[in-house]
mmCIF file of the N, C-alpha and C atoms, coordinates in Angstrom:
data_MODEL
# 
_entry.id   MODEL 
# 
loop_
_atom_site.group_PDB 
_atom_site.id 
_atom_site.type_symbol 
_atom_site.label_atom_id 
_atom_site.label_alt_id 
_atom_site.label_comp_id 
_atom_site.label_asym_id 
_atom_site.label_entity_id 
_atom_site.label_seq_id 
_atom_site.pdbx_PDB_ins_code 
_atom_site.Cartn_x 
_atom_site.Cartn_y 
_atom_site.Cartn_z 
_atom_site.occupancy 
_atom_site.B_iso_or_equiv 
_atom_site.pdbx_formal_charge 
_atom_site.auth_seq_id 
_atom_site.auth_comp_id 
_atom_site.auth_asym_id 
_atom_site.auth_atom_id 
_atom_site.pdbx_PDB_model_num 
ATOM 1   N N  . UNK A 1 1  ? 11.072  -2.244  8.582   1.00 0.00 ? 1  UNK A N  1 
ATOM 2   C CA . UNK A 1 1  ? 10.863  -1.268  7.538   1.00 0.00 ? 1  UNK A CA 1 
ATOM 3   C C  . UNK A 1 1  ? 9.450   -0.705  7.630   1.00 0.00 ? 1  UNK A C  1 
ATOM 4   N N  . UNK A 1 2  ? 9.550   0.971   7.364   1.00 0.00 ? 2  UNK A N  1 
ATOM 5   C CA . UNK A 1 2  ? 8.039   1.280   7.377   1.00 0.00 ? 2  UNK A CA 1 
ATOM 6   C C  . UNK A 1 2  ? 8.138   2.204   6.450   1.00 0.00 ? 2  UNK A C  1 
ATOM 7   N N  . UNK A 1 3  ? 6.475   2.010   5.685   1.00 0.00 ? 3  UNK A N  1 
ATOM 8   C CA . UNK A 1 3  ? 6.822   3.299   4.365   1.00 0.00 ? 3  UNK A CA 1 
ATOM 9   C C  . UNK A 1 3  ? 6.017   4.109   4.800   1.00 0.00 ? 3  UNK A C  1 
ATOM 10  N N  . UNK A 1 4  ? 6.239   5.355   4.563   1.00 0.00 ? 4  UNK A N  1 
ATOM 11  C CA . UNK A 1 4  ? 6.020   6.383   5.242   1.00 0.00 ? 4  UNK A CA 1 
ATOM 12  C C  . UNK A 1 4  ? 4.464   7.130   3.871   1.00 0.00 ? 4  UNK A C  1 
ATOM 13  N N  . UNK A 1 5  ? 3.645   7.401   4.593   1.00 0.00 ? 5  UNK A N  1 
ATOM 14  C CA . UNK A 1 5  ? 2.057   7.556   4.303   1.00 0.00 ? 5  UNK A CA 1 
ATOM 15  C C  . UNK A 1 5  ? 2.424   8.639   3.194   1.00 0.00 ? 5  UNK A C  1 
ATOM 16  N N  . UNK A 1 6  ? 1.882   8.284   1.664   1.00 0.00 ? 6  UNK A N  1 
ATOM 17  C CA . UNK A 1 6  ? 1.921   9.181   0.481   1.00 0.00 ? 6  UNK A CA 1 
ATOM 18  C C  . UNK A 1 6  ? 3.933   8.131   0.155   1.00 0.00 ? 6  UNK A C  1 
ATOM 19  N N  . UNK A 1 7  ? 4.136   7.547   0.048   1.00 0.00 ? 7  UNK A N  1 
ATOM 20  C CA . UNK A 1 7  ? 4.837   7.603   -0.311  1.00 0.00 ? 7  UNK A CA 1 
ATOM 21  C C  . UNK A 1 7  ? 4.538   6.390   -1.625  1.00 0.00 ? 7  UNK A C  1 
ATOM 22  N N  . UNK A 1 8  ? 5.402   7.099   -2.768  1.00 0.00 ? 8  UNK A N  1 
ATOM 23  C CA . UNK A 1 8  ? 5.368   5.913   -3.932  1.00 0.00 ? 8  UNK A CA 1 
ATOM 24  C C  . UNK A 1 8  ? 6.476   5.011   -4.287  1.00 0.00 ? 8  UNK A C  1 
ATOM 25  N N  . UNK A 1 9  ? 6.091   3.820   -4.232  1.00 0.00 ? 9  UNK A N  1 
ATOM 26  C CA . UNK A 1 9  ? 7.255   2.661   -5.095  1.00 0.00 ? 9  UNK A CA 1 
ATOM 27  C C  . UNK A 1 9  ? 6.457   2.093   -5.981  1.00 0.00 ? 9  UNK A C  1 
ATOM 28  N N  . UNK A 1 10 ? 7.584   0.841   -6.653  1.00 0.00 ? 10 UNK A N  1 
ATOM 29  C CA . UNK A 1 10 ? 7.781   -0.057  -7.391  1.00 0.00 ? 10 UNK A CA 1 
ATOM 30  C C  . UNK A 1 10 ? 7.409   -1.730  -7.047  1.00 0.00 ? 10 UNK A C  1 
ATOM 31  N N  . UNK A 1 11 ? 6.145   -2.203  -7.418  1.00 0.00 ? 11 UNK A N  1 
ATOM 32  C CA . UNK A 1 11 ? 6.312   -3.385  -7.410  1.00 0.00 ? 11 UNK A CA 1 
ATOM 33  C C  . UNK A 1 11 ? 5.940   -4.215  -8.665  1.00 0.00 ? 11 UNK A C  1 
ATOM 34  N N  . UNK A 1 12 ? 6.590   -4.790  -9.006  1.00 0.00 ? 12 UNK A N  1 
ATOM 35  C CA . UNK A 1 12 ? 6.903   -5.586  -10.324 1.00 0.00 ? 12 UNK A CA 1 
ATOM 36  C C  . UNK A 1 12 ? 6.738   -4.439  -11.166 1.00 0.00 ? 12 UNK A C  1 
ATOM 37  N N  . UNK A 1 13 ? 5.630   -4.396  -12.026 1.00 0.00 ? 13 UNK A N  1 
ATOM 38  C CA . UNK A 1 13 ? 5.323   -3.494  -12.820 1.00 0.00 ? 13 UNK A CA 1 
ATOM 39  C C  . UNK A 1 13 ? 4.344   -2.615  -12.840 1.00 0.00 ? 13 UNK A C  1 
ATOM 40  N N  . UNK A 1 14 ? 4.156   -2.572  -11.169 1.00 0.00 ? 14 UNK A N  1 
ATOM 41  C CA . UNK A 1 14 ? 3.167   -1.963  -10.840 1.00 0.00 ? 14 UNK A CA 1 
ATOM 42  C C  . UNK A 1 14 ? 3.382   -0.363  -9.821  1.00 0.00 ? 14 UNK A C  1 
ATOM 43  N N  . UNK A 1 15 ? 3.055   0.486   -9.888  1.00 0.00 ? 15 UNK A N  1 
ATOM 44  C CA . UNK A 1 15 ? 3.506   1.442   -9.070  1.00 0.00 ? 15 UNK A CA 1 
ATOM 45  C C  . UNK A 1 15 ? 2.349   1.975   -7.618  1.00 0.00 ? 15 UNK A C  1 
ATOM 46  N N  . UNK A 1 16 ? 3.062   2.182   -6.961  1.00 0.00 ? 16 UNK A N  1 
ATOM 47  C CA . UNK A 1 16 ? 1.566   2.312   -5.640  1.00 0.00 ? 16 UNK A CA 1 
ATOM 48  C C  . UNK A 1 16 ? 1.798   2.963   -4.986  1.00 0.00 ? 16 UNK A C  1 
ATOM 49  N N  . UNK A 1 17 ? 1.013   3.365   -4.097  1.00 0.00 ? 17 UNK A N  1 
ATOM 50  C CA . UNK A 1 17 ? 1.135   4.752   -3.113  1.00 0.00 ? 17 UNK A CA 1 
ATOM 51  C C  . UNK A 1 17 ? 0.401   4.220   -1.987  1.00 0.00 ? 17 UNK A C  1 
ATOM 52  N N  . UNK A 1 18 ? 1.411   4.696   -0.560  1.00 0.00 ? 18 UNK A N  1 
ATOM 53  C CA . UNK A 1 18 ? 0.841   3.643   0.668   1.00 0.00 ? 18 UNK A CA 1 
ATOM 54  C C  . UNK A 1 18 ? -0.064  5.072   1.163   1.00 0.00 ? 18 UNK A C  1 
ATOM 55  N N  . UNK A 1 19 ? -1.527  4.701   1.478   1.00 0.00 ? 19 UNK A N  1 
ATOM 56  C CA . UNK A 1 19 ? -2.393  5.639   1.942   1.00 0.00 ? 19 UNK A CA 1 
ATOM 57  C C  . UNK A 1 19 ? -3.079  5.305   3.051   1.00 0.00 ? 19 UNK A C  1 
ATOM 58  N N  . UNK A 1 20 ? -3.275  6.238   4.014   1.00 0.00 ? 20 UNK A N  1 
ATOM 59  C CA . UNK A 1 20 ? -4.116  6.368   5.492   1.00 0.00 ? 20 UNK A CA 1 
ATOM 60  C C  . UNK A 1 20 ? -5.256  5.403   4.846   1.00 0.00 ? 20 UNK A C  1 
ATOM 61  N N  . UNK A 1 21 ? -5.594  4.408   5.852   1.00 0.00 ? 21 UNK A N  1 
ATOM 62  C CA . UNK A 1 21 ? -6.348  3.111   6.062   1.00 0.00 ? 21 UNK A CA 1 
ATOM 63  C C  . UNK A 1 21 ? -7.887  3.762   7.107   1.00 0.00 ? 21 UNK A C  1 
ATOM 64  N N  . UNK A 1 22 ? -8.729  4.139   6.956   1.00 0.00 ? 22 UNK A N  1 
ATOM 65  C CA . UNK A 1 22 ? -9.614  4.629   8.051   1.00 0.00 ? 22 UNK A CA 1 
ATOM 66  C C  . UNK A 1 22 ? -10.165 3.574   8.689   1.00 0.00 ? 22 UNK A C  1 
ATOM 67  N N  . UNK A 1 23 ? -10.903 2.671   8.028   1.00 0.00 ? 23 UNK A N  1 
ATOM 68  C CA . UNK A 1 23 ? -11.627 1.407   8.052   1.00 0.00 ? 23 UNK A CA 1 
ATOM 69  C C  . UNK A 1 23 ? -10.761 0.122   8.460   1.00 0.00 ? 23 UNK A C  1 
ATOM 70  N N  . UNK A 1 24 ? -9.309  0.174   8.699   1.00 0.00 ? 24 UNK A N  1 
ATOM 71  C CA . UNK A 1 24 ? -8.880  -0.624  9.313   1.00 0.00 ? 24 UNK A CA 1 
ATOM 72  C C  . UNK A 1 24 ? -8.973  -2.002  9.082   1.00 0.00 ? 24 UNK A C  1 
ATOM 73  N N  . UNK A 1 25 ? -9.349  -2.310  7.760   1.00 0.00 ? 25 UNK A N  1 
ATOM 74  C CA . UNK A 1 25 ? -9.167  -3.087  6.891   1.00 0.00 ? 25 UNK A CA 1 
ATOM 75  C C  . UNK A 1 25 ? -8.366  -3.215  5.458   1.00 0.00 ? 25 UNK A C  1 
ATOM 76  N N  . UNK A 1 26 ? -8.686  -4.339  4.803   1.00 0.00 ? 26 UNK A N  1 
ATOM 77  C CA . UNK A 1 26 ? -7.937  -4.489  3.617   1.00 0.00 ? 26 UNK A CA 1 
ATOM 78  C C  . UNK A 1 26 ? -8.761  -4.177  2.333   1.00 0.00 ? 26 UNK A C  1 
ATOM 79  N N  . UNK A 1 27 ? -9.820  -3.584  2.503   1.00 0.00 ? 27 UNK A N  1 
ATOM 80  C CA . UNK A 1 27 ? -10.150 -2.851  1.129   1.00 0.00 ? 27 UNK A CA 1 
ATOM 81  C C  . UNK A 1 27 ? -9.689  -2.168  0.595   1.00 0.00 ? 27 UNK A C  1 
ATOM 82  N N  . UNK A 1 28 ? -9.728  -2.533  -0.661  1.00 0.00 ? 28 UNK A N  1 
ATOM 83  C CA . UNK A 1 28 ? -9.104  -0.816  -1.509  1.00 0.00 ? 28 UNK A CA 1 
ATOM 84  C C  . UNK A 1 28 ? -7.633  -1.422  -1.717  1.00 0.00 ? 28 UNK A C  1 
ATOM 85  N N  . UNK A 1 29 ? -7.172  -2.153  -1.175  1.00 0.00 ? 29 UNK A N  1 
ATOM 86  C CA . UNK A 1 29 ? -5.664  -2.177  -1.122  1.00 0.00 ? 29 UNK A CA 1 
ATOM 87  C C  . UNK A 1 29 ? -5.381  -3.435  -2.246  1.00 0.00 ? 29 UNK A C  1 
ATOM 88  N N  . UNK A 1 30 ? -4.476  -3.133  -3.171  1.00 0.00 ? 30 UNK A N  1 
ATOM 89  C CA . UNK A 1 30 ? -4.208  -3.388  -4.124  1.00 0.00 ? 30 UNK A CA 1 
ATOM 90  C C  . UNK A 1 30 ? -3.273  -5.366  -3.878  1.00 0.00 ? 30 UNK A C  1 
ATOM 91  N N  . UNK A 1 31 ? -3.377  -5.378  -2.687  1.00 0.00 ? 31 UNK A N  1 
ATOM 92  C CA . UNK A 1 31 ? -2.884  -6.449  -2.219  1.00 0.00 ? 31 UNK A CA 1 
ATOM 93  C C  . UNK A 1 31 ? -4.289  -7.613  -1.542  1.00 0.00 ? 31 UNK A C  1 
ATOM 94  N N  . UNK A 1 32 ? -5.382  -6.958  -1.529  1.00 0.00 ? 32 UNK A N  1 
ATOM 95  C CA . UNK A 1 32 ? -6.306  -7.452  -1.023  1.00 0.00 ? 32 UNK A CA 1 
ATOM 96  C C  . UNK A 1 32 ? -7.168  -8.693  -1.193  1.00 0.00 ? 32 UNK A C  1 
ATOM 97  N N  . UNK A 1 33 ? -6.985  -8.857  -2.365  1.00 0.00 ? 33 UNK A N  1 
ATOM 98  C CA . UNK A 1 33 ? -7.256  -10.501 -2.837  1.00 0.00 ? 33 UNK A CA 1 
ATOM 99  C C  . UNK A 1 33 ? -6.035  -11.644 -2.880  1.00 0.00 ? 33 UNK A C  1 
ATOM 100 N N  . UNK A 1 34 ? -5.082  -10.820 -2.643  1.00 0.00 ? 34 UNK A N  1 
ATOM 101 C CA . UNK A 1 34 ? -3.635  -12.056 -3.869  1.00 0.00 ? 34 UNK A CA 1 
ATOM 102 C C  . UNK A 1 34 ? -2.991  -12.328 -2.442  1.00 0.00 ? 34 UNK A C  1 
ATOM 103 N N  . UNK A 1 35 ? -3.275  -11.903 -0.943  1.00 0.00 ? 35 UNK A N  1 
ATOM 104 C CA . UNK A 1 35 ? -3.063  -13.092 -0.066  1.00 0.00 ? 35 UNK A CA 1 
ATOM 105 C C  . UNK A 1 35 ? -1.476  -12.982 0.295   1.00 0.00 ? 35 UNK A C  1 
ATOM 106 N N  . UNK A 1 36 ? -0.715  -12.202 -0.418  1.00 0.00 ? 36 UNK A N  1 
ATOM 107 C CA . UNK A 1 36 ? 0.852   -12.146 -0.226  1.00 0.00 ? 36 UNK A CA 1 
ATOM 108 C C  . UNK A 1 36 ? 1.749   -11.078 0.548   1.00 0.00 ? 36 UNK A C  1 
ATOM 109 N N  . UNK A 1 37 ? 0.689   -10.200 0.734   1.00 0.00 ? 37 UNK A N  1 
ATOM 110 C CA . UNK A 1 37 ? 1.465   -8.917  1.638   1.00 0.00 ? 37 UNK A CA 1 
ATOM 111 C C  . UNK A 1 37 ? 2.242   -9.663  2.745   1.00 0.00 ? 37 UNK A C  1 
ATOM 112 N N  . UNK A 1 38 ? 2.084   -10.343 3.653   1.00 0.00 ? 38 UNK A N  1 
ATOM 113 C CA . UNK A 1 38 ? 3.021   -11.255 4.486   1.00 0.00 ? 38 UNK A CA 1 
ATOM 114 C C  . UNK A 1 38 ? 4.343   -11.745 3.853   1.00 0.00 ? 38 UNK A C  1 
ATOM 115 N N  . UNK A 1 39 ? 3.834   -12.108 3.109   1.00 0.00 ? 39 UNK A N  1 
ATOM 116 C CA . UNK A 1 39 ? 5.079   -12.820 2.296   1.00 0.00 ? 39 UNK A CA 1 
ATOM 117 C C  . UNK A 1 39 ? 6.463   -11.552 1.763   1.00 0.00 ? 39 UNK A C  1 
ATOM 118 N N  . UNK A 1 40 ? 5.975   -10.711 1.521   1.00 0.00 ? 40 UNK A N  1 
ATOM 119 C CA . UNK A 1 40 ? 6.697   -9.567  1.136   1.00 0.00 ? 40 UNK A CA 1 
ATOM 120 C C  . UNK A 1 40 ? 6.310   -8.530  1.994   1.00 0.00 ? 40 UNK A C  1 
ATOM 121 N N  . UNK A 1 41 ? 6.696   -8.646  3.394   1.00 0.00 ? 41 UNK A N  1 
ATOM 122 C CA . UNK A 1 41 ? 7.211   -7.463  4.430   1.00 0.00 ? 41 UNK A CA 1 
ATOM 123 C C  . UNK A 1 41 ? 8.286   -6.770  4.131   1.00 0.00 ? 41 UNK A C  1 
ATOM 124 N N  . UNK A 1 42 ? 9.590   -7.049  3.780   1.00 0.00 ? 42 UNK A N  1 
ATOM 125 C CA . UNK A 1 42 ? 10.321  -6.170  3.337   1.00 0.00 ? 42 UNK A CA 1 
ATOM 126 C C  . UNK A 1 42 ? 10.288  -5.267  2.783   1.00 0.00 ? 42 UNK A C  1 
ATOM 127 N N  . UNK A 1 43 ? 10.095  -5.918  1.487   1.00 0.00 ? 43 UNK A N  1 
ATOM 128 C CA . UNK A 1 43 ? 9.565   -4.699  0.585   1.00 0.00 ? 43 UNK A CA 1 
ATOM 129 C C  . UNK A 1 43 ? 8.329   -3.551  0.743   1.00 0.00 ? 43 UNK A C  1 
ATOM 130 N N  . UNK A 1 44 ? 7.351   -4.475  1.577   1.00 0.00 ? 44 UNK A N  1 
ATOM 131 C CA . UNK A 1 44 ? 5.936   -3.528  1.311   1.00 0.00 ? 44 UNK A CA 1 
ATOM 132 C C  . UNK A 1 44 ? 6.391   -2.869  2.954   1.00 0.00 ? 44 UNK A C  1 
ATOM 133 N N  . UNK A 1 45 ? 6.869   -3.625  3.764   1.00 0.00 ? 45 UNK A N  1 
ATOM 134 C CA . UNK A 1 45 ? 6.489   -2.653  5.358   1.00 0.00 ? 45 UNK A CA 1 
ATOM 135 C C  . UNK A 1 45 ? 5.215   -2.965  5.869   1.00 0.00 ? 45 UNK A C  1 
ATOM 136 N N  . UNK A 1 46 ? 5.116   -2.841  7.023   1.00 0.00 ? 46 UNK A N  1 
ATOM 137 C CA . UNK A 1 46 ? 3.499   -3.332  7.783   1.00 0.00 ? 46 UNK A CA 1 
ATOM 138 C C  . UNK A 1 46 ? 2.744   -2.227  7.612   1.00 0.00 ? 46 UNK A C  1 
ATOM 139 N N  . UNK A 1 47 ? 1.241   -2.758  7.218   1.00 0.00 ? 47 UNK A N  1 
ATOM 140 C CA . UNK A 1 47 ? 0.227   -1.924  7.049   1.00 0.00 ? 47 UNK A CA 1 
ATOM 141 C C  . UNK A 1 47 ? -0.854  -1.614  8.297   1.00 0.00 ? 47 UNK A C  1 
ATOM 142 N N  . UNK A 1 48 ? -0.861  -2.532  9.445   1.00 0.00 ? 48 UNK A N  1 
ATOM 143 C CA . UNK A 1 48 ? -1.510  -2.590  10.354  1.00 0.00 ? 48 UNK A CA 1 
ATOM 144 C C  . UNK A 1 48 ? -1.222  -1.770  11.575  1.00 0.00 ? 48 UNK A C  1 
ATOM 145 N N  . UNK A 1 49 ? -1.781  -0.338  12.163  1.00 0.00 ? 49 UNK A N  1 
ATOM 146 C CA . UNK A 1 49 ? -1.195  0.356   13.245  1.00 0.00 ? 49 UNK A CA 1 
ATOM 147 C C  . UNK A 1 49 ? 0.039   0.103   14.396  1.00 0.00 ? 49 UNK A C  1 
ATOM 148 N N  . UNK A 1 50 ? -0.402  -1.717  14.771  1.00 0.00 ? 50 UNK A N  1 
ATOM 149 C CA . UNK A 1 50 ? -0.010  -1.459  15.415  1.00 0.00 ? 50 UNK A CA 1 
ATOM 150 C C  . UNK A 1 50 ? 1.547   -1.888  15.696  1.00 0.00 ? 50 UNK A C  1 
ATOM 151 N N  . UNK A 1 51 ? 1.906   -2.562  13.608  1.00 0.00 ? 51 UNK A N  1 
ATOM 152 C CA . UNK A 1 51 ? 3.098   -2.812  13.545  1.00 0.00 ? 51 UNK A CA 1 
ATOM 153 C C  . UNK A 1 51 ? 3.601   -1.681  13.169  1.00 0.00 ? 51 UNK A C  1 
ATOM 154 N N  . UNK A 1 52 ? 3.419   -0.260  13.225  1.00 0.00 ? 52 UNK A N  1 
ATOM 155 C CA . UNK A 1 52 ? 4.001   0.800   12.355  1.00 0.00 ? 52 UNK A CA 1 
ATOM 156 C C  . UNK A 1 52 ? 4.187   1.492   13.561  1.00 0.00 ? 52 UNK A C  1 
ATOM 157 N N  . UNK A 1 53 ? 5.101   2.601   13.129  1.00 0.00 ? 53 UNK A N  1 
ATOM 158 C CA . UNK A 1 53 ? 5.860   4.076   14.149  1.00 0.00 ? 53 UNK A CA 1 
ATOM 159 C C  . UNK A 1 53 ? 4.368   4.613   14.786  1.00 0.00 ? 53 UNK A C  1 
ATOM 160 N N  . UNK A 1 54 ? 4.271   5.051   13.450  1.00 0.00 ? 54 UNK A N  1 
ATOM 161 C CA . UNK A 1 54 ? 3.138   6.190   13.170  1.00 0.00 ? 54 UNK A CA 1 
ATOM 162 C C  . UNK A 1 54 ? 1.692   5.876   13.961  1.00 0.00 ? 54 UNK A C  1 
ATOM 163 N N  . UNK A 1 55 ? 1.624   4.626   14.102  1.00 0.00 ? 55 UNK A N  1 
ATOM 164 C CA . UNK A 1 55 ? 0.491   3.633   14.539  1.00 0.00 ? 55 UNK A CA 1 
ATOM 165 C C  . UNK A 1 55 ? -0.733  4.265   14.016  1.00 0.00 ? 55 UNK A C  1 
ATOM 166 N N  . UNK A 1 56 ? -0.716  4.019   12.398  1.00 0.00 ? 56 UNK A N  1 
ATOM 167 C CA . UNK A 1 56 ? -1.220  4.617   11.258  1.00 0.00 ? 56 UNK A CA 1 
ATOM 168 C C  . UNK A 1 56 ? -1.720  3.271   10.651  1.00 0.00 ? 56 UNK A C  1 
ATOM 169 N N  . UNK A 1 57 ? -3.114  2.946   10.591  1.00 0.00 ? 57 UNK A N  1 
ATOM 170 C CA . UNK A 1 57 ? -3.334  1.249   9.320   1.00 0.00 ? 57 UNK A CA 1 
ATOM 171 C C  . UNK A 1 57 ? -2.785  2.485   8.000   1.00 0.00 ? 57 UNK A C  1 
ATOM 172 N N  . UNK A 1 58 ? -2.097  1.509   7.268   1.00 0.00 ? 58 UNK A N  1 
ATOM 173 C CA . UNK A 1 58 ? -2.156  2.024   5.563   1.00 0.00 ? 58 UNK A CA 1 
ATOM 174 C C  . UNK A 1 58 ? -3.047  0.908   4.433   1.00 0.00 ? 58 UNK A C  1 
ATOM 175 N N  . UNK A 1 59 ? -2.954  1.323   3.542   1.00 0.00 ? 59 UNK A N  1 
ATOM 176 C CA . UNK A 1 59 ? -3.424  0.334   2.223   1.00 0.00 ? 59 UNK A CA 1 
ATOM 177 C C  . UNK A 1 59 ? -2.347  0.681   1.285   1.00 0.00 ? 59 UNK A C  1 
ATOM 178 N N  . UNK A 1 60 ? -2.038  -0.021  0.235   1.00 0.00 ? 60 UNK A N  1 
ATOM 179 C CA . UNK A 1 60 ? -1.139  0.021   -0.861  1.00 0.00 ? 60 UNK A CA 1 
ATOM 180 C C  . UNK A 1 60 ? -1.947  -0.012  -1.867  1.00 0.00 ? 60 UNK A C  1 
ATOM 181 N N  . UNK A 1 61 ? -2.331  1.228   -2.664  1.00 0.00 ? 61 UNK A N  1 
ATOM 182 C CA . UNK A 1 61 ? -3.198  1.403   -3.640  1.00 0.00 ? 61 UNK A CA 1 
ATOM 183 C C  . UNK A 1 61 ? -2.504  1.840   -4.773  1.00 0.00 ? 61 UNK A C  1 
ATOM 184 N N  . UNK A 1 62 ? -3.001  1.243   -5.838  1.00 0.00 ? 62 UNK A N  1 
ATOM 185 C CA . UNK A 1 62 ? -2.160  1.186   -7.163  1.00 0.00 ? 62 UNK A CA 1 
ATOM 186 C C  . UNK A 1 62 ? -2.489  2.388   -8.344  1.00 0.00 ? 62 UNK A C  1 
ATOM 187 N N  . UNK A 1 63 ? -1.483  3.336   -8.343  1.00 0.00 ? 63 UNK A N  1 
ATOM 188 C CA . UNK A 1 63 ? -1.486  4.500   -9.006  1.00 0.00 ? 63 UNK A CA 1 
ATOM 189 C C  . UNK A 1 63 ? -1.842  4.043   -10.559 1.00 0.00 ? 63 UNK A C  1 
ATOM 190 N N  . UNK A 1 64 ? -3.027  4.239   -11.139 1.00 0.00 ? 64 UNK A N  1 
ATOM 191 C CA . UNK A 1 64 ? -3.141  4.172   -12.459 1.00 0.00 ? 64 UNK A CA 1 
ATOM 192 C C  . UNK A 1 64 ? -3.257  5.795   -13.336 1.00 0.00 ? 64 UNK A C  1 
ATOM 193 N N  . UNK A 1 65 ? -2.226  5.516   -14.608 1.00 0.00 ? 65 UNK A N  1 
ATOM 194 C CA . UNK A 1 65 ? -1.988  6.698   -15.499 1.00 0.00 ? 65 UNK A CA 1 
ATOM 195 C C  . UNK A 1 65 ? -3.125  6.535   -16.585 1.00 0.00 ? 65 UNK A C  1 
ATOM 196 N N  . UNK A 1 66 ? -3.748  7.410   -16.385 1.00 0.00 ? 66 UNK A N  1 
ATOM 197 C CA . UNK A 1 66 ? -5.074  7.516   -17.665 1.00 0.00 ? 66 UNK A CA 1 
ATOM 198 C C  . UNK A 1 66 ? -4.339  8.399   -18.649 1.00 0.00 ? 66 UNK A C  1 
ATOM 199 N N  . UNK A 1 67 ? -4.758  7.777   -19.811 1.00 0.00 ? 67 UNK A N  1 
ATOM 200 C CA . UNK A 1 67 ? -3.982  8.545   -21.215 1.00 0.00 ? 67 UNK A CA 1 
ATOM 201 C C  . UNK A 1 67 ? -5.394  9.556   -21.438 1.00 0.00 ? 67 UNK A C  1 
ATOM 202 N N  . UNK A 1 68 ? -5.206  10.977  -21.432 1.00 0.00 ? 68 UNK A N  1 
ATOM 203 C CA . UNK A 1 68 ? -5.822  12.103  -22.010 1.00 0.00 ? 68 UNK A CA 1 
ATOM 204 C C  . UNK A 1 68 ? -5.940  11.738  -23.138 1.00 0.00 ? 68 UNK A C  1 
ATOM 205 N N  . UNK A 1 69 ? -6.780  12.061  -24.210 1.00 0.00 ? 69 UNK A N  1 
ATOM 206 C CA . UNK A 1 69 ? -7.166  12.234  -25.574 1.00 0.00 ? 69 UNK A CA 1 
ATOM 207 C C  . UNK A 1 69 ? -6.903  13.535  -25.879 1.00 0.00 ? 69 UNK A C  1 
ATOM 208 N N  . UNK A 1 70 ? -6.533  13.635  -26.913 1.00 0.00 ? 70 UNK A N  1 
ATOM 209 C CA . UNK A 1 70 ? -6.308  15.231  -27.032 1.00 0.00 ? 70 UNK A CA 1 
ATOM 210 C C  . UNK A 1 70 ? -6.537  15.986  -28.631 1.00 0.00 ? 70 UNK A C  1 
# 
């Protein structure tokens, strides 16, 4: 499985958007402390070039909705 760059899902209750990786690391990526992206390949797809089509690193960064005041 590979998710294709800008694309958004669902994890738990969290929503994310897989984005171009420049730095070729795990910063920024919403998976980056909690150690489990392995564990959930299925769902998430490989983030590292040179497991992907595209041979693209991604990050999985977590879309947050800011409430306007109005």
């Amino acid at each position: 499985m590979e998710r294709v760059i800008g694309e958004v899902f669902q994890y738990d209750s969290v929503k994310l958007r897989v984005v171009k990786n420049w730095k070729n690391k795990c910063n920024g990526c919403y998976f980056e402390n909690k150690h489990i992206c392995s564990k959930y390949r299925d769902l998430l797809g490989y983030c590292s070039s040179f497991c992907r089509d595209d041979n693209r690193d991604v990050i999985f960064r977590e879309i947050k909705i800011i409430d306007i005041p109005k």
